[in-house]
N, C-alpha and C positions, 0 to 999 in steps of 0.2 A: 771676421767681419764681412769679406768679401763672400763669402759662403753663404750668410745670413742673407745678406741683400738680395743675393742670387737668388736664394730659395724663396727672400719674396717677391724677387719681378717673376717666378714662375707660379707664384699662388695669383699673381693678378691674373695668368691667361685662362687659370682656371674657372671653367663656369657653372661649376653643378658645385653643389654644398654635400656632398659625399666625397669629392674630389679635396676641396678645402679643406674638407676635417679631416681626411687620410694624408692630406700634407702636414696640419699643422701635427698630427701626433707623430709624425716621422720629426719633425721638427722641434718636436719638446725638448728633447736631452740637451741642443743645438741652443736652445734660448733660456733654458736651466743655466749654462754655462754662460751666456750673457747676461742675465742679469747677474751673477755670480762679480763676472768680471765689470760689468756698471757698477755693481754697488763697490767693489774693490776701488773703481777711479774716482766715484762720488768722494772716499774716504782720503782721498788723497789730494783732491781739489780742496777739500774742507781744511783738512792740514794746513794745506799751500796758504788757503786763504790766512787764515789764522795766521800764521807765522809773518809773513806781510802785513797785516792788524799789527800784532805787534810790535813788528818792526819800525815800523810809521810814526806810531806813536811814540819810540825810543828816540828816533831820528829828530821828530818836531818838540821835544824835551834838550834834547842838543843842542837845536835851532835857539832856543827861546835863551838856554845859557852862555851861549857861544851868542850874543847879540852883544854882551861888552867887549870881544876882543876884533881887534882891527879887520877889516873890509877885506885887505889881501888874505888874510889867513882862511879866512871865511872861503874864500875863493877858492884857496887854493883844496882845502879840503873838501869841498865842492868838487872840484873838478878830478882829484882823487879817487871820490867816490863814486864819480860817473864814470869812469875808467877801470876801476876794481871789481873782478869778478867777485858774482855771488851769484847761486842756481836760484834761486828766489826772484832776482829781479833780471832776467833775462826776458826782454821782453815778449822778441820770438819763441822764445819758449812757453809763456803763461798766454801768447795769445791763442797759439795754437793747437794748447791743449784743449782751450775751449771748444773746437771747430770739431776736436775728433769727438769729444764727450757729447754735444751737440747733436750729432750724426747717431751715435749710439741711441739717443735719450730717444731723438724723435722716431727711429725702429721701432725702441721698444716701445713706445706708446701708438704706433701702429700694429707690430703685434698684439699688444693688451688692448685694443680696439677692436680687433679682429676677436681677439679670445672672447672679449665681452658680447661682441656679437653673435659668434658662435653658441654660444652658453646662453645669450637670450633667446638665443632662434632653439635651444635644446630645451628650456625653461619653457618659451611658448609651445613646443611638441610636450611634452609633458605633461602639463596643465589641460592641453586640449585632451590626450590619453590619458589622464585623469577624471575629466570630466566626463567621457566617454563611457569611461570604467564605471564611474559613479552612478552612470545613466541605466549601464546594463546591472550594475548591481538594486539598483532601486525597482528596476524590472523583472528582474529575478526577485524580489524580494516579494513585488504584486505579485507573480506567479506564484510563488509558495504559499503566499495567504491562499491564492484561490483553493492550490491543490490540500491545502488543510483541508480547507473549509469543506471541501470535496469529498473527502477521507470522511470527516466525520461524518456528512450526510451517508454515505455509503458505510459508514461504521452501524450507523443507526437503522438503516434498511437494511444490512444482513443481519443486526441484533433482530429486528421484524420478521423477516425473513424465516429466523431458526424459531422464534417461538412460533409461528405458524404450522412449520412443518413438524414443530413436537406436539401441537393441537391438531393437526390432522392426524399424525401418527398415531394417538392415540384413537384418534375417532375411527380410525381404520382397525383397532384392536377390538374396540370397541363392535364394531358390527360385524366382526369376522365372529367374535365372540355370540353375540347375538344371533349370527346367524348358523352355526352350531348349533345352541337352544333352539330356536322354529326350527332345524329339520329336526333334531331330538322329537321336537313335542309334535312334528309334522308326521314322526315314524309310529311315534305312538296313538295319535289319533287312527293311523292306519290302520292300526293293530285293532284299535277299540272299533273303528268301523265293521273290522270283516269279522270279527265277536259279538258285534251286535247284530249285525247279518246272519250268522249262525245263530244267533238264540232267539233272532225274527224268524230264522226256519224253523227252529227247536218248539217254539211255541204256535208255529201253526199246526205243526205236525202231532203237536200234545191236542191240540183244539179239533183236529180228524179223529185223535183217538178216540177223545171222549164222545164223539157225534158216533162213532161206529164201536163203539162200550153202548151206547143208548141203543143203540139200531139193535145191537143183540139181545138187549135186555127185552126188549119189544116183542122180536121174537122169540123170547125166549116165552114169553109170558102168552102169545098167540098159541106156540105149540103146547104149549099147557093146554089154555084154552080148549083149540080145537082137539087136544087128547080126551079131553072131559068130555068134551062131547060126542068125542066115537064113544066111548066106556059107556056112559050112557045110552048110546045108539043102539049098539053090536048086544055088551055081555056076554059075549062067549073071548076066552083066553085073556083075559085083561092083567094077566102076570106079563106074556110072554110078551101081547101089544104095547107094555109097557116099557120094558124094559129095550123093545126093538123102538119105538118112539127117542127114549132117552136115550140110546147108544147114537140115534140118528140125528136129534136136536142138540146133543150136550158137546157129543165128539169135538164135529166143526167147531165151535164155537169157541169151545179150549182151545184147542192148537193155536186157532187165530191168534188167541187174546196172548197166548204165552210169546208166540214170536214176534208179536210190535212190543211185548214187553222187552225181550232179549233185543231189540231192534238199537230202545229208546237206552238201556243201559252199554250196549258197544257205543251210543254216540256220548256219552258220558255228560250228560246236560243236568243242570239242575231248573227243573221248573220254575225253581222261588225268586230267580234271579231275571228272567223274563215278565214275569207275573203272571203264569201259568200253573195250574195246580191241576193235578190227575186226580178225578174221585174214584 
């Protein structure tokens, strides 16, 4: 007992409430064992009582019997029984069990004052760490919609996104492709350019021919002519002037013709393809 009290005139000087609750848990086992021993003396004041109840009641059943026999007797066992010990009715003794239980009671309901206090003041930290808790979960909870909501717009712009670049991708296949074809059909117009360039030269060179095919037939037809008319003129040797005429108009003429012909077959052209014809 004297230990308890002790330890709580030292929780009065205490002043921080970390200081309190590190005393009262040093002090539990300390007050385990006191209510332990209250409730042991409660059980034993109740007895006491009880037994004095009845006692009282046996005694004023005596009383109420013993009223027909004489005054002295009465008396005397009266004063018998004020003088006979019994641990029941000592008075000193039932009074001053009251004074120690007394002392004990009102401890312990300073203690469980303090406890209850304790425990409300850990109840209101609690509560208010709870509602904190509950504040930042409710905040985290609005962050997470946003970052859905986030996710998905961004789910849907990189779905955008890819089919874009598989439609560009292809459009890049696409005119990589195409343009392969123009230089193909770029290479072969080239082709067809510098072959029709050639068969523009092939056909001028055919259209010289025939102007200088004409040019000889011309002369060819003067040297006649004018041979007629020396044979005519002269009449002397018109074997030998003839044949010397014809060796001299005929020769040239051949050779020329023969080598634009051998000229026109090394360049290997076809006239009908120009629209050029040799007569």
């Amino acid at each position: 007992m004297r230990a308890v009290l002790k330890s709580q005139a030292e929780q009065e000087t205490f002043n921080s409430f970390a200081q309190r609750a590190e005393t009262y848990y040093e002090s539990r086992p300390q007050l385990v064992s006191l209510l332990y021993d209250l409730h042991q003396n409660f059980l034993s004041l109740a007895e006491r009582f009880s037994h004095l109840k009845n006692f009282g009641e046996i005694k004023a059943e005596n009383e109420i019997e013993s009223d027909a026999e004489s005054s002295i007797s009465f008396q005397h066992s009266q004063e018998t029984d004020q003088f006979q010990y019994h641990p029941y009715k000592s008075p000193l003794k039932v009074a001053a069990a009251p004074c120690y239980d007394t002392g004990i009671l009102v401890t312990e309901l300073v203690m469980a004052t303090v406890e209850r206090e304790i425990i409300l003041d850990e109840m209101k930290q609690t509560n208010q760490s709870l509602k904190d808790t509950s504040k930042k979960i409710d905040l985290q909870k609005s962050l997470l919609e946003v970052l859905e909501s986030e996710r998905l717009v961004l789910l849907t712009e990189n779905g955008k996104l890819a089919y874009q670049i598989t439609a560009v991708t292809e459009e890049n296949r696409r005119v990589i492709s195409e343009n392969k074809f123009l230089s193909q059909k770029a290479t072969e117009l080239a082709r067809c350019v510098v072959r029709m360039r050639n068969d523009h030269t092939v056909c001028v060179l055919g259209r010289k021919m025939e102007e200088l095919q004409g040019q000889i037939r011309n002369l060819e037809k003067q040297n006649k002519e004018h041979f007629g008319r020396l044979v005519d003129s002269g009449g002397s040797k018109p074997d030998t002037l003839r044949e010397l005429v014809g060796s001299v108009g005929r020769e040239p003429t051949k050779s020329r013709y023969l080598g634009k012909v051998r000229m026109f077959k090394f360049l290997g052209c076809g006239f009908g393809s120009c629209g050029c014809a040799v007569e």
